[in-house]
Gaussian input, Z-matrix of N, CA and C with variables (Angstrom, degrees):
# hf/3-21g

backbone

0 1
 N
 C     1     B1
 C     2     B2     1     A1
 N     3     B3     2     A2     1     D1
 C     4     B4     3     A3     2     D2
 C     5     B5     4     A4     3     D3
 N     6     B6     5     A5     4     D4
 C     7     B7     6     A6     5     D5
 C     8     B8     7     A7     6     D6
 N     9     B9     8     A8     7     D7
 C    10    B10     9     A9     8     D8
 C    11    B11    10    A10     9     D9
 N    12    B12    11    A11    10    D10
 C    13    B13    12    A12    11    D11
 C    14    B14    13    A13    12    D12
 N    15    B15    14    A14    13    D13
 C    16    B16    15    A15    14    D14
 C    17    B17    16    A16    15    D15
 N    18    B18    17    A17    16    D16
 C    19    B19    18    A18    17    D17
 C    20    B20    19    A19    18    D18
 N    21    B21    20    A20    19    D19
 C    22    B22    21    A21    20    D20
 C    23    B23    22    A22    21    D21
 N    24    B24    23    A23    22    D22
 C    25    B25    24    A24    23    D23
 C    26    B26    25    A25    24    D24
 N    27    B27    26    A26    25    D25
 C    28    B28    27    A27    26    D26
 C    29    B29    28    A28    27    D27
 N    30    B30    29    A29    28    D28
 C    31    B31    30    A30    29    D29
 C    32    B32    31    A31    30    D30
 N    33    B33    32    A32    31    D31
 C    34    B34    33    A33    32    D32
 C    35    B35    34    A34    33    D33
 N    36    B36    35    A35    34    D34
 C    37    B37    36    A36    35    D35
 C    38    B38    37    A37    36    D36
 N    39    B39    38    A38    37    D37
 C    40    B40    39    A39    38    D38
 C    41    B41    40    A40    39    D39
 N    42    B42    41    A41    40    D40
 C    43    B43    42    A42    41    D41
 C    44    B44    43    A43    42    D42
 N    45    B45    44    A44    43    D43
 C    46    B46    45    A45    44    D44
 C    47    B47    46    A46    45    D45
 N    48    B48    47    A47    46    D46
 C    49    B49    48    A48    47    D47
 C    50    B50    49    A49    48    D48
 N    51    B51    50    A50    49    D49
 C    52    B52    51    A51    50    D50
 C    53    B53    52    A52    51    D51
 N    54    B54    53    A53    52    D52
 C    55    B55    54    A54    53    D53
 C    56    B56    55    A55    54    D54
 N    57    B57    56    A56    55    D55
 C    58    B58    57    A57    56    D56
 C    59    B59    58    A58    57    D57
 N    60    B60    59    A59    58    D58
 C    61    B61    60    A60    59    D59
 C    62    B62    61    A61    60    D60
 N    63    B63    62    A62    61    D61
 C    64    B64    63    A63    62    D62
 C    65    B65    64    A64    63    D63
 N    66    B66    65    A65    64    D64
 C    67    B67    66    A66    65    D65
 C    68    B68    67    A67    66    D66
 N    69    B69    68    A68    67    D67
 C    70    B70    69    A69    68    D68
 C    71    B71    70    A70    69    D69
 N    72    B72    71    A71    70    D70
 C    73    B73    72    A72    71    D71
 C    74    B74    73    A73    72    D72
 N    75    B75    74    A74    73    D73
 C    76    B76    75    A75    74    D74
 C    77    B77    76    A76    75    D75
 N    78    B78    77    A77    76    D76
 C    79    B79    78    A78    77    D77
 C    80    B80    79    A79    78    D78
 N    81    B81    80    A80    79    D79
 C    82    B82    81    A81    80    D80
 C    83    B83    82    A82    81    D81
 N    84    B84    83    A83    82    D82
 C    85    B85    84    A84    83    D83
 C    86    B86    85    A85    84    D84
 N    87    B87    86    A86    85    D85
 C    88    B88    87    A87    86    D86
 C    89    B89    88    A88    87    D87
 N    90    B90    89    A89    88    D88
 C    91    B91    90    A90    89    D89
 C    92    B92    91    A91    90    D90
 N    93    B93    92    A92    91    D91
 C    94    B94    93    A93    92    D92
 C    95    B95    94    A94    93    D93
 N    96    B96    95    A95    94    D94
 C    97    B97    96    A96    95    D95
 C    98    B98    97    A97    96    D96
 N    99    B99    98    A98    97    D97
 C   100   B100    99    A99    98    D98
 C   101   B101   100   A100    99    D99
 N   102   B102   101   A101   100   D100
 C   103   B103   102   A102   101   D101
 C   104   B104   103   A103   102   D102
 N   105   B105   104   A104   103   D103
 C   106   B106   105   A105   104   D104
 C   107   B107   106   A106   105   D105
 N   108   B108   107   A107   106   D106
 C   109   B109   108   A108   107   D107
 C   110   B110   109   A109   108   D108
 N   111   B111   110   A110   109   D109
 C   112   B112   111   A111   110   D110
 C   113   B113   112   A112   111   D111
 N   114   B114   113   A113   112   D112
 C   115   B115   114   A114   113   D113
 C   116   B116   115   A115   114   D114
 N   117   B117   116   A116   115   D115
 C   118   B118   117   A117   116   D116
 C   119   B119   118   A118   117   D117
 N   120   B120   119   A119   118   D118
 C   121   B121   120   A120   119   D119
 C   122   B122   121   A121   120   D120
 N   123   B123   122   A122   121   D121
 C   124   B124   123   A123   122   D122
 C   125   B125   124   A124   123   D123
 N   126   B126   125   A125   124   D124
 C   127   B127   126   A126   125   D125
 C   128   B128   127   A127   126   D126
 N   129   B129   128   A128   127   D127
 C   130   B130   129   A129   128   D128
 C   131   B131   130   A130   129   D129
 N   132   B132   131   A131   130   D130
 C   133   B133   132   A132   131   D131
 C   134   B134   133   A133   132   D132
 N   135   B135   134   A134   133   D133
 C   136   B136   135   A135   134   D134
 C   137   B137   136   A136   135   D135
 N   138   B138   137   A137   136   D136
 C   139   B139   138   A138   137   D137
 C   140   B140   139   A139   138   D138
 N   141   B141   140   A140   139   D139
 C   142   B142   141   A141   140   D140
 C   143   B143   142   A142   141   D141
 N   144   B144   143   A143   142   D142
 C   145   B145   144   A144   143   D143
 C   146   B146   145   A145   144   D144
 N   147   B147   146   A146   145   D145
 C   148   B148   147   A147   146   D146
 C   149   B149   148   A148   147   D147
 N   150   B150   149   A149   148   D148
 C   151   B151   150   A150   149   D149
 C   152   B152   151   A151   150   D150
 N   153   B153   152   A152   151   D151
 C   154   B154   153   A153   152   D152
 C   155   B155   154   A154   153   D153
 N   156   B156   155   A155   154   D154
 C   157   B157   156   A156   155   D155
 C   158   B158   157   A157   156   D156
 N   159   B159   158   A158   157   D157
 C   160   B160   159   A159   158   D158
 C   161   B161   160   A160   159   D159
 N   162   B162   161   A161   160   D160
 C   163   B163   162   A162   161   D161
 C   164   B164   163   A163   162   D162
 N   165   B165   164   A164   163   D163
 C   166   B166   165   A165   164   D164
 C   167   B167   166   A166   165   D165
 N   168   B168   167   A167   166   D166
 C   169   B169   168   A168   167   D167
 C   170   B170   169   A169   168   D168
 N   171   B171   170   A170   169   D169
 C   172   B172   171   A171   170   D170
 C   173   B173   172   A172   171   D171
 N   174   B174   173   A173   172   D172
 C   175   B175   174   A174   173   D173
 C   176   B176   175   A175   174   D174
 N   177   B177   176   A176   175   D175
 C   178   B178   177   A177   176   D176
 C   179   B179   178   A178   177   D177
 N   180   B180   179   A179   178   D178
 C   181   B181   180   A180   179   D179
 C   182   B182   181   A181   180   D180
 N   183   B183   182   A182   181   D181
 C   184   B184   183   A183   182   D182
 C   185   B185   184   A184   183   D183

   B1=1.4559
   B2=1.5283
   B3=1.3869
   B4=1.7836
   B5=1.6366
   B6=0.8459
   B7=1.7587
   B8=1.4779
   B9=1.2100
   B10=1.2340
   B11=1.6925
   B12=1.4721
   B13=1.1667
   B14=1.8910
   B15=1.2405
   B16=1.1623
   B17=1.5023
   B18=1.1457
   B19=1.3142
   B20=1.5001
   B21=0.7605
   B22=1.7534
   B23=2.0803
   B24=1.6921
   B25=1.1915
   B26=1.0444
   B27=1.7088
   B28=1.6604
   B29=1.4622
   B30=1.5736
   B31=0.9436
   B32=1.8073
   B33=1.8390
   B34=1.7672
   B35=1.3411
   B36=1.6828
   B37=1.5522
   B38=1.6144
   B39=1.5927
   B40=1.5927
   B41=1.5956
   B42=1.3983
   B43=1.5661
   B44=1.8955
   B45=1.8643
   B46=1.6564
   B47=1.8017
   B48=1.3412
   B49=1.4998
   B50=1.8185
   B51=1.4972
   B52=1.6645
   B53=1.5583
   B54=1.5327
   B55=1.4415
   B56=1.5588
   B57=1.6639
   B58=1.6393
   B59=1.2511
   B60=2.0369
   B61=1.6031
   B62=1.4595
   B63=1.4991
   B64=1.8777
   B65=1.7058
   B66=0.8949
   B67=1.9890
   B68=1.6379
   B69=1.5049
   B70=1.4901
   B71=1.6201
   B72=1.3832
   B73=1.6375
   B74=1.9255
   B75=1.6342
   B76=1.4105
   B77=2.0236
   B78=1.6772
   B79=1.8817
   B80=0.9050
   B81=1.5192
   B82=1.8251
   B83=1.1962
   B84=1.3869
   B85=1.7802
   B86=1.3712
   B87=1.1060
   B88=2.2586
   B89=1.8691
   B90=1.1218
   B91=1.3570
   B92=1.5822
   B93=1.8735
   B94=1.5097
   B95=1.4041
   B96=1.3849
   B97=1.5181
   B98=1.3226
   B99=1.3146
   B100=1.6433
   B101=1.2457
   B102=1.6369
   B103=1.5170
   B104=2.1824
   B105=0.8676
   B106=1.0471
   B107=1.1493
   B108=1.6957
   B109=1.4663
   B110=1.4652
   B111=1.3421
   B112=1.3835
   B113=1.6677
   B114=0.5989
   B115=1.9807
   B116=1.7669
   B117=1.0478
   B118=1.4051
   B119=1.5670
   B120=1.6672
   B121=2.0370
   B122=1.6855
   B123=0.6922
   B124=1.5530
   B125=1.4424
   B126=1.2441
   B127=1.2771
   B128=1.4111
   B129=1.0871
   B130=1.5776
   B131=1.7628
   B132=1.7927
   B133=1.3309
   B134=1.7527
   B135=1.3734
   B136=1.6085
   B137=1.6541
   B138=1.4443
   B139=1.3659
   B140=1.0776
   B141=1.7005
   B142=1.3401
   B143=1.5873
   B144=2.0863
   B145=1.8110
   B146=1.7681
   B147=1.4219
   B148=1.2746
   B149=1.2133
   B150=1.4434
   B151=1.4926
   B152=1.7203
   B153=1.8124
   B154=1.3691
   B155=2.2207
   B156=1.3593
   B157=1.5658
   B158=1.8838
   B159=1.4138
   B160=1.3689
   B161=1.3782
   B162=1.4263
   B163=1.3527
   B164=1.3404
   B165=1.6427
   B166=1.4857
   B167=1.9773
   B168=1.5532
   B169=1.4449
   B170=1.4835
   B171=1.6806
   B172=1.6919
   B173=1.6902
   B174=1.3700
   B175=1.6388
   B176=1.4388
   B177=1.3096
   B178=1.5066
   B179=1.3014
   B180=1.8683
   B181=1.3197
   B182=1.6536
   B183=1.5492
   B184=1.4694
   B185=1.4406
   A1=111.04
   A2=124.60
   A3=118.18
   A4=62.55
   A5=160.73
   A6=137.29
   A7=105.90
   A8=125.67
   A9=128.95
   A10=94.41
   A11=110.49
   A12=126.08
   A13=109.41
   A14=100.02
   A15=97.25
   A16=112.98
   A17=112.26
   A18=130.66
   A19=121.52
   A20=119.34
   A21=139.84
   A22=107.42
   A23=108.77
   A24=107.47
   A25=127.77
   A26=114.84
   A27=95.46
   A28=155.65
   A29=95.67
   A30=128.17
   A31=107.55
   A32=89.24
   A33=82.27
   A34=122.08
   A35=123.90
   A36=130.82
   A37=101.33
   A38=111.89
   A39=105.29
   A40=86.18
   A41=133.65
   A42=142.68
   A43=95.46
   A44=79.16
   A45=103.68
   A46=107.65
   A47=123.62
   A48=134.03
   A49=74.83
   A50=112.06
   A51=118.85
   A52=127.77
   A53=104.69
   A54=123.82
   A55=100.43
   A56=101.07
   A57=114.16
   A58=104.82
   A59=98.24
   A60=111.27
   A61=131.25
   A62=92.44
   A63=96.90
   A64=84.03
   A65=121.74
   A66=113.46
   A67=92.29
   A68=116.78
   A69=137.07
   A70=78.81
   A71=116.65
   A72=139.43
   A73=94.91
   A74=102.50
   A75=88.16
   A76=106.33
   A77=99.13
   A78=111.00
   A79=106.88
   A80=146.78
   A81=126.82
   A82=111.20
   A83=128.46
   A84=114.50
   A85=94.31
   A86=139.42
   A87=133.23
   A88=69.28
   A89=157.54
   A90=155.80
   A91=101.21
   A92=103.95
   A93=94.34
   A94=97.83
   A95=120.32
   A96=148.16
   A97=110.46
   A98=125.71
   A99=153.36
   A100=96.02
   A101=133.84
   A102=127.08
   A103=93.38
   A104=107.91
   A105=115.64
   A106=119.00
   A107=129.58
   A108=135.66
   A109=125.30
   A110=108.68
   A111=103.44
   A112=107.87
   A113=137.10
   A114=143.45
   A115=94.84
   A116=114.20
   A117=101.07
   A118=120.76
   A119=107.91
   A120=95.08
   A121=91.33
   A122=159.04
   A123=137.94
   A124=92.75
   A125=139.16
   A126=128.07
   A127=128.98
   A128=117.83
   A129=130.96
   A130=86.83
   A131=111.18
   A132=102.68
   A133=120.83
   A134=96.87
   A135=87.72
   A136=132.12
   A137=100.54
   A138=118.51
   A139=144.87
   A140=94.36
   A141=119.19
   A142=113.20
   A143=80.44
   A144=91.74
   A145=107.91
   A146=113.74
   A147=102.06
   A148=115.79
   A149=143.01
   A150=134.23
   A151=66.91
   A152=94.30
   A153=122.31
   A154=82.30
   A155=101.12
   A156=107.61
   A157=93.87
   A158=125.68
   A159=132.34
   A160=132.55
   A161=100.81
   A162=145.52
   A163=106.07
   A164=105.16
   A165=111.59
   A166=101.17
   A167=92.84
   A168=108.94
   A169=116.83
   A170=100.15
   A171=109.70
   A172=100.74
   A173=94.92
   A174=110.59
   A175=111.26
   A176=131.59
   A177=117.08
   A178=116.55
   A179=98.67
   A180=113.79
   A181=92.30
   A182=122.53
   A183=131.37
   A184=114.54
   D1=-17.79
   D2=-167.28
   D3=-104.09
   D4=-113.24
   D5=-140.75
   D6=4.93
   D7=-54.88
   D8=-143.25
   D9=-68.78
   D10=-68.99
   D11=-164.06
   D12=-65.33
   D13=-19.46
   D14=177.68
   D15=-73.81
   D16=-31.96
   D17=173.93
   D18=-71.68
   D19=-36.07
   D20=177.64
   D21=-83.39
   D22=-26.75
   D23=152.09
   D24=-75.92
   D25=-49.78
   D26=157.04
   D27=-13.55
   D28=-68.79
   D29=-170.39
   D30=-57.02
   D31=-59.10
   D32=179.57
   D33=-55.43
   D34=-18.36
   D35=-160.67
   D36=-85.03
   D37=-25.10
   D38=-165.68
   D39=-97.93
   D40=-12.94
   D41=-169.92
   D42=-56.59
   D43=-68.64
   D44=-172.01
   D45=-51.97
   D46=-27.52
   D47=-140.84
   D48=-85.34
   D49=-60.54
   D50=-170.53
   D51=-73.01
   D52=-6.22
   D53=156.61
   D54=-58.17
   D55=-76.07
   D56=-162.31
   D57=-18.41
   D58=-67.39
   D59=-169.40
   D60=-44.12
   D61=-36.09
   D62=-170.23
   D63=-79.92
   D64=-51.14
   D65=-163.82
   D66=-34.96
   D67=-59.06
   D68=-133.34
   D69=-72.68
   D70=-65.29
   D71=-172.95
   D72=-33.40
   D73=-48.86
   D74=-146.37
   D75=-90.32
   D76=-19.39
   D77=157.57
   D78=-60.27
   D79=-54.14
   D80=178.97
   D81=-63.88
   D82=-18.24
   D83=-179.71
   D84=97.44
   D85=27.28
   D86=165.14
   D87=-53.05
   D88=-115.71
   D89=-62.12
   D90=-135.94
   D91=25.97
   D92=164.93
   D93=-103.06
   D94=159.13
   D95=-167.27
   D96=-118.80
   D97=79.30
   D98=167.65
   D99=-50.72
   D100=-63.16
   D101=-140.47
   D102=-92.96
   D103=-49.61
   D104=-164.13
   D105=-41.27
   D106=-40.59
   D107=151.56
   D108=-41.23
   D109=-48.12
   D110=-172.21
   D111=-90.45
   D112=-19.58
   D113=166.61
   D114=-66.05
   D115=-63.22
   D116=-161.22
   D117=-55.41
   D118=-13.29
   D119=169.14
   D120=-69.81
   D121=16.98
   D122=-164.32
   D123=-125.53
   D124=-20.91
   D125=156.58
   D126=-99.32
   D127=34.96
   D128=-146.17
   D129=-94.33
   D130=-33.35
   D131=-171.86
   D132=-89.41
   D133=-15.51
   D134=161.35
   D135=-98.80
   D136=52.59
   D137=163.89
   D138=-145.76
   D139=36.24
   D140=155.14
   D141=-90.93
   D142=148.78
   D143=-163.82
   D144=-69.07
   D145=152.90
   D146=177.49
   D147=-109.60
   D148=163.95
   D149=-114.87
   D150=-109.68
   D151=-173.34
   D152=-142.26
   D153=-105.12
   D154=139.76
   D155=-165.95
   D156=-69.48
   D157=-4.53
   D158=151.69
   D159=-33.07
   D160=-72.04
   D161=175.56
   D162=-50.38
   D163=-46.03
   D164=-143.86
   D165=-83.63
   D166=-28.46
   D167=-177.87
   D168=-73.57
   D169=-25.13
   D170=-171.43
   D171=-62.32
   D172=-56.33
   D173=-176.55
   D174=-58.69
   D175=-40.37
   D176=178.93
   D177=-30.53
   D178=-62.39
   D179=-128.23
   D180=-95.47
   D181=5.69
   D182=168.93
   D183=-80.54

């Protein structure tokens, strides 16, 4: 039975240890995204919706 708890202390100490890190990780900015702003005007134009395969047939055949 002290297996148990010994184990269950562990656990919370390496729990708390990988909290610290990500807090610490996430105040310096590891998880800010520099590139991603400036690339995305350059795809800004392929995300317009494209018309309905309806539409698309009306116009061919005009």
């Amino acid at each position: 039975m002290s297996v148990i708890y010994l184990l269950i202390s562990i656990s919370i100490i390496v729990a708390i240890i990988f909290f610290i890190a990500f807090i610490r990780a996430v105040k310096t900015g590891q998880y800010d995204d520099d590139y991603t702003p400036s690339v995305r005007m350059l795809f800004d134009d392929e995300l317009t919706p494209e018309k309905p395969k309806s539409i698309q047939t009306v116009e061919k055949q005009i």
